[in-house]
Structures are given as C-alpha cells and as structure tokens.
N, C-alpha and C positions, 0 to 999 in steps of 0.2 A: 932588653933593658931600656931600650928607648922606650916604649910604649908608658913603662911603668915612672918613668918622668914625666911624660906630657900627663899622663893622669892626675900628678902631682901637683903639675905648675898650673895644669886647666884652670882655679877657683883664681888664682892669681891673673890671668888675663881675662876676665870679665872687667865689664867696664863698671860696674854695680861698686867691685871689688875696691876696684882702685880709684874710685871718688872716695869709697869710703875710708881706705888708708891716707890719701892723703887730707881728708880732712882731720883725720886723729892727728898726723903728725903735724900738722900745722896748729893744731890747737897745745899741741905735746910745746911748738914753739913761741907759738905767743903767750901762753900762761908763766913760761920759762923765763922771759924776756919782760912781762910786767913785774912780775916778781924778784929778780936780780936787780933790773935797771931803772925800774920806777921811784921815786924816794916813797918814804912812807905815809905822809899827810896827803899823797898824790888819791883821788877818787877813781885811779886806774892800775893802785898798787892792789897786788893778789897778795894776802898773807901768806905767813905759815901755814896757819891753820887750816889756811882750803887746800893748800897744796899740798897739806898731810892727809888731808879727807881723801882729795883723787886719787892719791896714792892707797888709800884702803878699798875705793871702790875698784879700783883697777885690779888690785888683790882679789875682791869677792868675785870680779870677772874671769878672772883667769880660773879661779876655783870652778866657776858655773861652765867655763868652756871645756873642764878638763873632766869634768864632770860629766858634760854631756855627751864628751868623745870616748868614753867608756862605756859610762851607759846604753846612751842612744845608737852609738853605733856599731858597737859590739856587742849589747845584749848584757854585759856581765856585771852585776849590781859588786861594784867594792867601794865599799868603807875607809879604805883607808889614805883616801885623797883628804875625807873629811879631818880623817885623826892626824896627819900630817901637817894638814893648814892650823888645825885646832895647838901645835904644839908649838909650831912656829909664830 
C-alpha cells in the first residue's frame, strides 16, 4: 500500500511541479484581490469579464486534462467527457 502512494505523490514532489502550482495559486490570488479590492476606474482593476473568461478557460483545461487522462493514458477513446461538458 505504501508503494502505491509514493507513486501517487512522486509528480507532486518535483520541483518543476511545485513552481508551477504555486505560480497558479498565486495568480488564482492576485487576480482575486485586483478584482474585489481595486475600485474600478483603477488601471489595475480586473473585470468581470476576464474573470468570467479565466474561469471558462480553466473549464476548457480541466476538459483537456480529463481528456487526456483517459485517452492518453489508458488507451480508451470516450465521448462522454465531451457530452458531459457539452451539457453543462
């Protein structure tokens, strides 16, 4: 049972790994924080509207990762990640 852990957590202790999460979550904060706390005439306020955009790119990502963890690594071509996302 151990083994099948450390196989798990391995991608999580790279160091590649974890620049690259905490750059996400640091940007996850500062867009969060221009956007609540900036006023709006501000040239460092983030709309709505981009912050509905990330939020659909983040969507198409999650599709593309789920995607790939099906396909890519199991081999099994299904459809219905597509038609799930397509209904939501």
């Amino acid at each position: 049972m151990a083994s099948s852990q450390t196989w798990l957590l391995r991608p999580l202790q790279e160091r590649s790994t974890q620049i690259f999460l905490g750059v996400l979550f640091s940007a996850l904060i500062v867009v969060t924080f221009l956007h609540l706390f900036m006023p709006q005439g501000s040239a460092l306020h983030v709309s709505a509207y981009t912050v509905t955009l990330l939020g659909k790119y983040l969507c198409y990502a999650l599709l593309a990762v789920a995607v790939d963890l099906v396909w890519g690594y199991l081999g099994i071509l299904s459809l219905g990640h597509g038609a799930f996302f397509a209904l939501g």
